[in-house]
N, C-alpha and C positions, 0 to 999 in steps of 0.2 A: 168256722164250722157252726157255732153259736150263733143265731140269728136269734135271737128273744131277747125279753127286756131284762135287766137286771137287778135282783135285790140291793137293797141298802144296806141292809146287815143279817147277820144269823142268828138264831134266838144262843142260848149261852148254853143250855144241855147240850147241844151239835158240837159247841166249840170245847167243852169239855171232855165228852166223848173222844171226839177227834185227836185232842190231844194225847190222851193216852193211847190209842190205838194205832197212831201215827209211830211210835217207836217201834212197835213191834212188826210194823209193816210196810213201810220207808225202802227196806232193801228187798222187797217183797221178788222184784225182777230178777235179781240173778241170785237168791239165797237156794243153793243146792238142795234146799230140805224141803223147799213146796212143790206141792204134789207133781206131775204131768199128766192133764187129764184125759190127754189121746189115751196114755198110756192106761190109769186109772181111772176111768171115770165113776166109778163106785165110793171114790173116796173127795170126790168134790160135789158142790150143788152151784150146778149151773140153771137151774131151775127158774131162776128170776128173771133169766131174757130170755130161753129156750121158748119157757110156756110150757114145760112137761112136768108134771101133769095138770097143771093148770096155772091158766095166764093171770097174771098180776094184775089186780091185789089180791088175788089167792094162791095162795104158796104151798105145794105139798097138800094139798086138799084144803088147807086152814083158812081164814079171810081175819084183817082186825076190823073188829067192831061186830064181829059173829061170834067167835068160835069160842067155847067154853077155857077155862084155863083147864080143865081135867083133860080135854081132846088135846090141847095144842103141845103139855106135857108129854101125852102117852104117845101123840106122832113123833114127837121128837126124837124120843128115846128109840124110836123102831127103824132112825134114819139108818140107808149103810157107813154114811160120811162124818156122824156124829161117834163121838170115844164118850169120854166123862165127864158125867155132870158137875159143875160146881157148887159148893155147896155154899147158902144163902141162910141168912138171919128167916126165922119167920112172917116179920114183916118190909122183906123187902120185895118191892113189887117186879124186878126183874128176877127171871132164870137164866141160867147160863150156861154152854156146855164147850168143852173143849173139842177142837178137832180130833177124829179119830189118828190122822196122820197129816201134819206132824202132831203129837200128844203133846199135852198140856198148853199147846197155841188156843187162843178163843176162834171160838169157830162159828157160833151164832147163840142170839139172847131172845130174849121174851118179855116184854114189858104189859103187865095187867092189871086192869081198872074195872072193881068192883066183880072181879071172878071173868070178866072175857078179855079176849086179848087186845090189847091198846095197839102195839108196834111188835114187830120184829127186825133184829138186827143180825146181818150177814159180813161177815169178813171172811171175804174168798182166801181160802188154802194155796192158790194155783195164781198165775199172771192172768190177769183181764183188763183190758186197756179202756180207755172212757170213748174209743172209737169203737171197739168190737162192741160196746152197748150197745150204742149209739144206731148201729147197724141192726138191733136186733129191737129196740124201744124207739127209736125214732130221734129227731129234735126234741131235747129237753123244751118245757115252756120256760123255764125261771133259773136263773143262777143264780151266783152269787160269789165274792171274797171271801175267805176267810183268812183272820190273820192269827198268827198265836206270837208270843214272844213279842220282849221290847231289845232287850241288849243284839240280841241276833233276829231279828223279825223272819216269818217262813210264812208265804204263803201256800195257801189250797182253795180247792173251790168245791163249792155243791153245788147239782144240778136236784133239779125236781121236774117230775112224770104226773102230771095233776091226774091225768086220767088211770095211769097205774097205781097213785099215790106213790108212789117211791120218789125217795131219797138219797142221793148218790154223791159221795165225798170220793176226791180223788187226794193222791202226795203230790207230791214237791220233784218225784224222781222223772225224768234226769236233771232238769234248770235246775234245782235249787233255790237260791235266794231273787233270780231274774223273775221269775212268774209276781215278783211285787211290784213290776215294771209296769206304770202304766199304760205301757203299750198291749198288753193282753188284755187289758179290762175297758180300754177307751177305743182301740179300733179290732173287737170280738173275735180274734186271734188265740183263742184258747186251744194249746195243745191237741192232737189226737192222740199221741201217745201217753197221754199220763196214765197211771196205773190206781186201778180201782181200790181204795181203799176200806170203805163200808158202803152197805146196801141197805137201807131201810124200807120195811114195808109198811103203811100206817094205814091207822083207822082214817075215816073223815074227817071224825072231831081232830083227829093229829094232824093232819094236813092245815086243816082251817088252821090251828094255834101257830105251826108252822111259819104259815104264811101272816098271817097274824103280828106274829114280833117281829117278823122279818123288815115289816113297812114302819 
């Protein structure tokens, strides 16, 4: 499905990221408590491949590398799909809000430099597969491995949308330990079924840094 060239490596915030968000989101496919969003769609944001109401790299009205930290706060807060916000040290440059349903799951963050907003980060509520993206944003230009773990190693992978800016980490579910096969990375046999794990939306300067450590 992957026809593009492939990264070398991923910079280490992605793979730390990743790793904790991965627990929580692994059984994402069959966990009874994420949403249905034929059913609800008031309580998920499909907004990042739809294009409503507006196409990527602008999200919900917002763009990074625009939008004030006081706007991208006060939108956030007025989502239907957003519950409670997290609460955060003064000086740290992420916000964070939990899904409205299921509650207390993270449901999307905020990362800010010098008062606008740098990135946004998405962990879908609901099943989205890296093929239903795929369908809606295109051929990624750039992937990549990621590995986490030495005693038990797990792979994943990131894709990136240089012209939406987005950033796209998929799990491990259903292979497992086999996607560290070099047969998905040597003859570009990656998955359609794997399951979306984070969405990021970034500035340009984050895409350049991005791609940046990557090489």
């Amino acid at each position: 499905m992957v026809k593009t060239e492939s990264l070398v490596c991923v910079n280490a915030f992605l793979v730390i990221c990743l790793s904790l968000i991965v627990i929580g989101c692994s059984t994402q496919k069959t966990n009874p408590n994420f949403v249905d969003p034929t059913a609800h769609p008031e309580l998920v944001d499909q907004s990042w491949f739809t294009g409503q109401p507006c196409s990527t790299p602008c999200w919900q009205g917002l763009e990074p590398g625009k939008s004030s930290r006081d706007e991208s706060l006060n939108t956030a807060r007025r989502l239907s799909f957003i519950g409670e916000e997290e609460e955060k040290k003064p000086d740290d440059p992420w916000s964070s809000f939990y899904c409205k349903n299921p509650s207390k799951e993270p449901c999307m963050s905020m990362r800010f430099e010098n008062g606008v907003l740098a990135e946004i980060g998405l962990y879908p509520n609901y099943s989205v597969t890296l093929d239903q993206a795929v369908r809606y944003l295109g051929e990624p230009d750039l992937f990549t491995t990621i590995y986490l773990g030495e005693l038990n190693p797990r792979c994943y992978f990131s894709f990136l949308w240089l012209r939406q800016r987005i950033e796209l980490t998929t799990g491990d579910e259903p292979y497992g330990n086999s996607l560290c096969s070099n047969d998905y990375q040597k003859e570009d046999k990656v998955p359609k079924d794997l399951i979306v794990n984070t969405v990021y939306i970034n500035s340009t300067e984050r895409m350049d840094e991005i791609i940046e450590h990557a090489y």
